[in-house]
N, C-alpha and C positions, 0 to 999 in steps of 0.2 A: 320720519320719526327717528329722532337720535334715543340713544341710550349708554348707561356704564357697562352693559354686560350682551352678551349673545343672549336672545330668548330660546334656549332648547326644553321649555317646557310644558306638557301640554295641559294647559290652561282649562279645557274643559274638565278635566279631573279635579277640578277644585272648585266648580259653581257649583254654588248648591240654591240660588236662587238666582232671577231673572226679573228685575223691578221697571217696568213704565215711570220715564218721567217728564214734565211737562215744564219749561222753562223760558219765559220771557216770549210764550207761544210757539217754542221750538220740539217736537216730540222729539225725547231720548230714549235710550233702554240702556238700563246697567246690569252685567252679570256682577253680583256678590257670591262671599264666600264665607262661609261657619271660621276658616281659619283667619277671618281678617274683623275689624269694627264695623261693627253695622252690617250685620252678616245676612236681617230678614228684612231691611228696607231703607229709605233714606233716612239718619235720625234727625232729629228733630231742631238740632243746632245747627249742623247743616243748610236745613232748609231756613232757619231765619240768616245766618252769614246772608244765604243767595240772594233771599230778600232784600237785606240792604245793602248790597252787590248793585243791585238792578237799581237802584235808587242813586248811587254812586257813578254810575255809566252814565245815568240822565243829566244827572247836575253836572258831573266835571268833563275835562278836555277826555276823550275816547286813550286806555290806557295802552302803550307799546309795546310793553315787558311785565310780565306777572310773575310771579313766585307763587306755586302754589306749595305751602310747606308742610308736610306732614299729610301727604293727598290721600292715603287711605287706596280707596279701591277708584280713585282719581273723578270723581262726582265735582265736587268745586272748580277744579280746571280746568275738565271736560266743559261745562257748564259757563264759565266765563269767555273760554274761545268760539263754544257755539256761540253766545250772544254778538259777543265784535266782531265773528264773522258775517253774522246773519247784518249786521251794520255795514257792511263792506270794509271794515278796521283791521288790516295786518298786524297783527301782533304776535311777538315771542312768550310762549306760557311754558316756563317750567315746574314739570314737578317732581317731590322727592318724598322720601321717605326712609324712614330707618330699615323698613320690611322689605325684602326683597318680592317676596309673595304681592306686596302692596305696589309695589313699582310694574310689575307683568302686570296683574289687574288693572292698573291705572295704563298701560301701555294698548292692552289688549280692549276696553273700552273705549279709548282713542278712538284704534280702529274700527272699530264696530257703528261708532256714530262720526266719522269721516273728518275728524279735527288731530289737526297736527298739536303733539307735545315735544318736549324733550325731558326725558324719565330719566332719576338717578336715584339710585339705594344711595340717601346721605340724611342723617338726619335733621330735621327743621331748620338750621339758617349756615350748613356745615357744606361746602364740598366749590361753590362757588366764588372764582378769586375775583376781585375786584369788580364786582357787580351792581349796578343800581338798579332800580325798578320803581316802576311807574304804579303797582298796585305788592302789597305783598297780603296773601290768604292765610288762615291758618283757623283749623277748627282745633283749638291747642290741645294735647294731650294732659288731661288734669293730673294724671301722676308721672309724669317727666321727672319731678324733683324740684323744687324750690328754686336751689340757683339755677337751673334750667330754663326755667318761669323769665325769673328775673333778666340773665344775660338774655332773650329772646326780644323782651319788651325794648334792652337797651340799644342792642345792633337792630333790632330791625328798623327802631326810629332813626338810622342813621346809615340805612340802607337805600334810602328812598333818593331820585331825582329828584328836583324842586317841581313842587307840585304832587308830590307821590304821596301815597297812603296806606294804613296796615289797616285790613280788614278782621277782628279775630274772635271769634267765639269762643266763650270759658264759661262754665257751671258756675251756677249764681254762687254756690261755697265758696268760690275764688276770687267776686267780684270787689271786693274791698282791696286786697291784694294788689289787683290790677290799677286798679284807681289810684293807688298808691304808686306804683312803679312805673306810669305813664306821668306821673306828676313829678317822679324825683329826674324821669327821663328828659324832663323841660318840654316833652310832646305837648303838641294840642290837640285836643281830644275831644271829638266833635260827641253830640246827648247822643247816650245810648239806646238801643233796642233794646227791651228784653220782652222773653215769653215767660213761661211759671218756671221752667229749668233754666236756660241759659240767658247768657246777656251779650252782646256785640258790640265789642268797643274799636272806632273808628279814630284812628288819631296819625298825626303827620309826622316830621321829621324837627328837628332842632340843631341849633348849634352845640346845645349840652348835649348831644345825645354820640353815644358811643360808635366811632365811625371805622373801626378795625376793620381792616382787609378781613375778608374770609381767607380759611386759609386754603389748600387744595384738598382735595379729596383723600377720604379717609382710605380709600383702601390703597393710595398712592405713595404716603409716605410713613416715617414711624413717628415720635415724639406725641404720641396722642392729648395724652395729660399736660403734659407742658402747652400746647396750642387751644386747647379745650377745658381749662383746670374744673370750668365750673361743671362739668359730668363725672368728677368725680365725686365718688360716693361712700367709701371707706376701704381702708386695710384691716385686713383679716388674717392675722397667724393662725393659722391650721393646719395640725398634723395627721396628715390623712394616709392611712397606713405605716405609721411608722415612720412616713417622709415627712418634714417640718416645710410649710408650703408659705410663700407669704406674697398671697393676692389681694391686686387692686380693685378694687370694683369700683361697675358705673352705675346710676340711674337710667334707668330703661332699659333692663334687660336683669332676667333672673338669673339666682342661685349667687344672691348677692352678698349672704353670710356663708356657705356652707356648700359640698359638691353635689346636694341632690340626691335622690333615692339610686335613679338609674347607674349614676355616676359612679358610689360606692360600690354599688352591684358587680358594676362591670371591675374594677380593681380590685373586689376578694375573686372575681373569674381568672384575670390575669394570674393573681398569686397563685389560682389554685393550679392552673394550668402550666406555670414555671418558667422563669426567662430564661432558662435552657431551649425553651421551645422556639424563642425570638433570634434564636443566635443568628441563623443561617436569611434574615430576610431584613438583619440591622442595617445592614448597606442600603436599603431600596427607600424610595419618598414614602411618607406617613401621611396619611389623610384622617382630619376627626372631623365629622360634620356635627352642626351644633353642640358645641366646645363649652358653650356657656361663659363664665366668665375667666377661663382657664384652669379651675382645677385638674381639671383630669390631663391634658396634656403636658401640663407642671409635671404633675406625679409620674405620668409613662414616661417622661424625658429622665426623670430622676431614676425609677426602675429601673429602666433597661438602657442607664447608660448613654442616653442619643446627644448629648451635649452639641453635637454639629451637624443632623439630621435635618433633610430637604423636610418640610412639614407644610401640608394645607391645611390650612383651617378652612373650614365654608360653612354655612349656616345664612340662615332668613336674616339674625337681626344684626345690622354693619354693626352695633354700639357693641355687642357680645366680642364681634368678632377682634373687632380693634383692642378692648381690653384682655382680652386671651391672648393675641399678640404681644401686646407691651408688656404684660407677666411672661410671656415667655422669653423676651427680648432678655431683658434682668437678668438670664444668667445664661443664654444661650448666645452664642456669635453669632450663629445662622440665621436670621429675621423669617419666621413664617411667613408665607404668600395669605394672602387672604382674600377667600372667592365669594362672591356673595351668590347664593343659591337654595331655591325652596327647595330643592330633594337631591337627590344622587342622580337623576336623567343628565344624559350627555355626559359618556366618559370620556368622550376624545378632548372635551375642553377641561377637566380636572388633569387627563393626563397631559395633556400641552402643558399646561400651567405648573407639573411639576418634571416634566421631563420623560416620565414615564410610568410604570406599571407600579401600582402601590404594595412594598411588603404587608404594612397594617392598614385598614380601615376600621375605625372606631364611629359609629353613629348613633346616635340619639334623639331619632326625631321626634317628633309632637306630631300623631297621629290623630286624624281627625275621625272621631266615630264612625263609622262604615254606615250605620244608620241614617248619617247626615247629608253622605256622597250618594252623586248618579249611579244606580245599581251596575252600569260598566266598568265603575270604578274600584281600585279596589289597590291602596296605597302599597302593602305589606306584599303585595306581588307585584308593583312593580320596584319596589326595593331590589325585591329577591333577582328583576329584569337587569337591575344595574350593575350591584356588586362586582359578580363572576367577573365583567369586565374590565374592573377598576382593579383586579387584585393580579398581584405577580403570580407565577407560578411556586406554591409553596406558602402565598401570604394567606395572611389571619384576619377575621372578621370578626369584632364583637359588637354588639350590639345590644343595646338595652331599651326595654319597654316597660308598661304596666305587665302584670301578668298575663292578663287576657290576651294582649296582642301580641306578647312572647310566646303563647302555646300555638296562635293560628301560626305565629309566621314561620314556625319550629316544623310545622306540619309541610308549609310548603315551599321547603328546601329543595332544592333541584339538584339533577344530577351533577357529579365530576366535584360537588363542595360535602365535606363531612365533618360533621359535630365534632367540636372538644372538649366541652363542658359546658355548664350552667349554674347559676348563682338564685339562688332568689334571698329578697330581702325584703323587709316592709313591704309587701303586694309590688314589687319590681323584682326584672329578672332579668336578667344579662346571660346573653347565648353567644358561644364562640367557636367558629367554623375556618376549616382550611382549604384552600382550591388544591385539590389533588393536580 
């Protein structure tokens, strides 16, 4: 099983269901997750793509190379490699996705039903150079963004081997759309499937059809916008505290006008707490997890002065992170690292990746209801298990939640870390802690 990252995460802490499934006569089982699509079963688009998967295996030559784009909790690719194997057909099945959370899940269900993948946090047709493929999957994501939509239809018809095909399911809302963009693509476009929601549109490759390299992987290089123009999504002047901020934002990934309840919270905490307080730990790497689409990291660079600061960014969605990047490229020399990562578990690979012991950590996760997780689980302590470890001696923790999840996690601070203060705002709260 290849992948873009080390899995140090443990995976069972985030099923919250266990689904039976049955494919071309081959029994699977999939763990799902509340923090992913399709969190209480297979949905329903899904299942017709596979349908006419299976129908596509029968009629054409047995496929060598799959893309599965945008794999979710990896169901579709899982599901195409069990079949060609159950055929005795060697085949290369890659899948990716924007979510990091979606890549483990798709990695860790591999395992679980005995099919080789190769899993990458990249979103739908991004991270792969020079690639062709004999099948390309995609249960498309109906709020991507338009030109998202569109550039997908036109590289993918122009992704394909001869003889190769895109298999894609979209919400009947989109299906005119489609039909559209597969026609200006020059594809052929073999009669549709559809159920009462979605529709399966199957179509080949062309000489009109747009045949650009992919380019490399997003967390590899910078120029994001320039190599991807069509995810971008708008400029935003925003002066957020006082600092005049001016971010790019993408499609697929929030706080795409504005920093957020949490966000603001945590920067009247910084104010209140004074970057006098920052002085003695400006030297050391900066970590923000889930960054968003860079405001906050904008503005702590501008605060406190870090114009040439080691900085990681890390978060679940690669699209968040690479635009927090490229906004902070724009006026910093130092290019942030960017780690793709569902939580804070495993400090020794945050600290490899910036050299050492972090003066600030800033995170902002999306906590999944406690109600929803295995009663062993229980996210906000193992937060509290990471932090201590990621931080210098001396460094500063802030962190922002709902309120709710800022008073339990407030309650279960552990020794040798002591509160600095607290913010609350619109039912968000921002808590900030220093490792004695």
């Amino acid at each position: 099983m290849q992948s873009n990252q080390q899995n140090n995460l443990n995976i069972s802490g985030y099923i919250t269901k266990t689904v039976p499934f049955k494919y071309r006569g081959i029994t699977l089982s999939f763990d799902l997750s509340q923090g992913l699509f399709s969190s209480a079963d297979i949905d329903a688009g899904t299942r017709l793509l596979l349908k006419v998967l299976s129908q596509v295996i029968d009629e054409s030559a047995a496929p060598k190379t799959i893309l599965d784009a945008g794999c979710g909790a990896g169901v579709i690719g899982i599901c195409a490699g069990a079949a060609l194997k159950a055929m005795g057909v060697a085949c290369t099945v890659r899948s990716q996705d924007r979510d990091e959370l979606a890549r483990l899940f798709t990695a860790h269900n591999a395992r679980k039903n005995g099919i080789e993948l190769q899993t990458f946090t990249e979103p739908l047709l991004a991270g792969s150079t020079n690639c062709r493929w004999d099948l390309i999957l995609c249960n498309i994501p109906a709020k991507a963004g338009k030109p998202v939509l569109e550039d997908f239809v036109s590289r993918s018809a122009g992704l394909l081997n001869p003889g190769g095909k895109v298999i894609m399911v979209a919400v009947h809302t989109l299906a005119d759309f489609f039909h559209e963009r597969i026609k200006l693509a020059g594809a052929e476009l073999q009669p549709e499937e559809k159920n009462s929601s979605y529709s399966v549109f199957v179509y080949s490759g062309s000489e009109q059809a747009d045949t650009t390299s992919q380019a490399a992987a997003l967390t590899k290089e910078s120029g994001f916008f320039e190599r991807y123009p069509f995810y971008r999504r708008n400029a935003v002047e925003y002066t957020f505290e006082d600092i005049p901020l001016f971010i790019e934002t993408v499609h697929g990934a929030p706080d795409f006008d504005n920093p957020g309840g949490t966000t603001e919270a945590a920067a009247k905490l910084i104010l209140k707490i004074g970057a006098e307080k920052f002085t003695q730990i400006k030297d050391k790497p900066i970590l923000v997890h889930e960054p968003g689409q860079g405001f906050f990291p904008c503005w702590l660079r501008e605060f406190l002065c870090l114009e040439n600061a080691d900085m990681v960014l890390s978060g679940r969605n690669i699209l968040a992170l690479v635009a927090a990047r490229h906004n902070m490229e724009k006026a910093q020399t130092q290019s942030p690292i960017v780690f793709p990562a569902a939580d804070l578990s495993g400090a020794d690979d945050f600290i490899r990746a910036s050299g050492g012991r972090f003066g600030i950590v800033a995170a902002f996760p999306d906590i999944i209801p406690q109600s929803q997780l295995p009663k062993e689980t229980d996210h906000l302590k193992d937060l509290w298990e990471s932090v201590p470890a990621l931080l210098a001696e001396g460094g500063i923790f802030i962190a922002g939640f709902s309120s709710s999840n800022a008073d339990r996690f407030d309650r279960l601070k552990p020794a040798g870390v002591f509160r600095l203060g607290d913010i609350k705002r619109k039912g968000f709260r921002a808590l900030g802690y220093v490792r004695g």
